[in-house]
C-alpha positions as CSV (number, residue, x, y, z in Angstrom):
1,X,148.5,102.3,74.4
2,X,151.3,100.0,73.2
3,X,154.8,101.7,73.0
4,X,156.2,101.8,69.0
5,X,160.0,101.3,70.6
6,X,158.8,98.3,72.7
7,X,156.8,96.5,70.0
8,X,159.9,97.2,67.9
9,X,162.9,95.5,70.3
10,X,159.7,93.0,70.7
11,X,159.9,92.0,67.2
12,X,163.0,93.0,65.6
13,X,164.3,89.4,65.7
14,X,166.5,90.4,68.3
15,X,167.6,87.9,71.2
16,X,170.4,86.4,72.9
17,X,171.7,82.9,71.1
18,X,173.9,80.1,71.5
19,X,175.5,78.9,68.7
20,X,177.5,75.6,68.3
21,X,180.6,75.9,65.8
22,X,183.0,73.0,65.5
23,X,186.5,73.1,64.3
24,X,186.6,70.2,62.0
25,X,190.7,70.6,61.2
26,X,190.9,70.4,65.1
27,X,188.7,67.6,65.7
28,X,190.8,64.0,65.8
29,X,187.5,61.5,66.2
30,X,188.0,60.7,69.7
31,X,183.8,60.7,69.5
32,X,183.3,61.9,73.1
33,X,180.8,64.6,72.1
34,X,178.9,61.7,70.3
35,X,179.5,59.7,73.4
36,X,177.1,61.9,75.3
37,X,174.5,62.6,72.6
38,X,174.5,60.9,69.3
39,X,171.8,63.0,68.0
40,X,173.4,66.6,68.3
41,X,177.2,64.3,67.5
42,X,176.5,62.0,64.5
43,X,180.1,60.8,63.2
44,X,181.2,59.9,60.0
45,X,182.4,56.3,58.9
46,X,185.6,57.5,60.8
47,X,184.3,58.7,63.9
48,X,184.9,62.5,63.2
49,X,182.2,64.8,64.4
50,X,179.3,66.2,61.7
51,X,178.4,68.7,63.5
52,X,177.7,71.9,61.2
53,X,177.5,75.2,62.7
54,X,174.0,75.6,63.9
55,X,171.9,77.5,66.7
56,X,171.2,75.9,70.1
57,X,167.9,74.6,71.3
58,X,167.7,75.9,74.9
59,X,167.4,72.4,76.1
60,X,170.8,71.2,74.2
61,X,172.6,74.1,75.8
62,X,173.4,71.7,78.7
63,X,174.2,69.1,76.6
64,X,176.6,71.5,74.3
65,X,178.3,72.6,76.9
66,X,179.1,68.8,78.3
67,X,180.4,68.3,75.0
68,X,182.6,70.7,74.9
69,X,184.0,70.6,78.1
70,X,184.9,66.8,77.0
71,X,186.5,67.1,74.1
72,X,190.3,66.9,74.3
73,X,190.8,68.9,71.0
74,X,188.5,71.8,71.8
75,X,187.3,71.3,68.6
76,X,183.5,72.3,69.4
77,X,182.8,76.1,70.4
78,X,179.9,77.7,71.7
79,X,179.4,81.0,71.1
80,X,176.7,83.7,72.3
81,X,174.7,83.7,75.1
82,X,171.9,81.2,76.6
């Protein structure tokens, strides 16, 4: 027989995420991020990031995290957990 309380956690919704946040008063368009992956980075006409706040992929969690490492501004976040 199934546990209820399992089934529950199962499907509550519930589940470790990473999130992608950027701060766009800190970001100065040096276009690194978009350097490494133009999809996840677009830019605008003056090469500022686009990124809106948005949940990870697991296979752009690597990618995030290059980003962010790069940029000078520390203007993209990641929050949660993978």
């Amino acid at each position: 027989m199934r546990s209820t309380a399992w089934a529950g956690a199962r499907y509550s919704g519930y589940r470790d995420v990473m999130r992608l946040r950027l701060d766009k008063s800190a970001c100065a368009g040096h276009a690194l991020c978009n350097g490494i992956d133009e999809d996840l980075f677009p830019l605008d006409d003056g090469g500022y990031s686009l990124v809106e706040e948005r949940e990870l992929a697991p296979s752009e969690i690597d990618i995030a995290q290059r980003a962010s490492q790069a940029c000078p501004e520390t203007a993209l976040m990641l929050e949660g957990r993978a």
